[in-house]
C-alpha positions in Angstrom: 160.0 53.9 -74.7 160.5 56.1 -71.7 163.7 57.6 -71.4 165.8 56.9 -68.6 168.2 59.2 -66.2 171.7 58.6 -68.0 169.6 59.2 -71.7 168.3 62.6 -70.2 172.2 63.0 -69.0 173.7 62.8 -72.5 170.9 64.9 -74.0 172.0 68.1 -71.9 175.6 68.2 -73.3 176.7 69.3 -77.0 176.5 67.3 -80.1 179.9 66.6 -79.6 179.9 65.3 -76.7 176.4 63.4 -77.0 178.3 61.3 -79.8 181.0 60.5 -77.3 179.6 59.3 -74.4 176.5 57.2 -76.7 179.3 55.4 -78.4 181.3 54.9 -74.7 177.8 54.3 -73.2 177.1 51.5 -76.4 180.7 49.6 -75.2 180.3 49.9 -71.3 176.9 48.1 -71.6 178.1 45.5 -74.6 181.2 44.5 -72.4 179.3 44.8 -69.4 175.8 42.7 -69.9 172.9 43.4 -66.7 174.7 46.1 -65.9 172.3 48.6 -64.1 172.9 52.4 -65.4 171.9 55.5 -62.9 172.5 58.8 -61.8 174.8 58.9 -58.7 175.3 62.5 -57.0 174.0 63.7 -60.7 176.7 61.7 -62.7 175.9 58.8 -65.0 177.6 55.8 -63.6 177.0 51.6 -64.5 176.8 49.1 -61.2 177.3 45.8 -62.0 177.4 42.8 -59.4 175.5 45.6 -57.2 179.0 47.5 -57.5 179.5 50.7 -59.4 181.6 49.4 -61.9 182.5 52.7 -64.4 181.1 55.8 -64.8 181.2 59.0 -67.1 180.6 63.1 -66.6 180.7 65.8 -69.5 182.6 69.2 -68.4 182.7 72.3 -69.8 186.1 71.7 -71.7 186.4 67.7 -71.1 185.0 64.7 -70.7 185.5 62.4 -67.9 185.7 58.5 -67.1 185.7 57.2 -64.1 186.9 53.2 -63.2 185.5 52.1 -59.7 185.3 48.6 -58.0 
């Protein structure tokens, strides 16, 4: 299975934070089914009716969720 852009996203940050945003990544796409997961301006985000719908970033001393459309 080929790994895609947001997979390749969480794998740069620490174990820590890995854990958190695969378990947020898990609920986004359970509560959001089709939704269509990409990179936008190099942050992991979820578009959904062709809308970015929510969206995610790991920082050096936080982590970040971001509620769009």
């Amino acid at each position: 299975m080929m790994e895609n852009d947001v997979t390749k996203y969480i794998a740069t940050v620490g174990a820590g934070e890995q854990k958190a945003l695969r378990s947020l990544r898990q609920q986004i796409l359970q509560l959001l089914p089709g939704a269509e997961e990409r990179l936008s301006r190099g942050v992991p985000f979820f578009y959904y009716c062709g809308k970015r719908a929510v969206g995610f970033r790991a920082s050096k001393h936080h982590l970040s969720f971001f509620i769009m459309e």
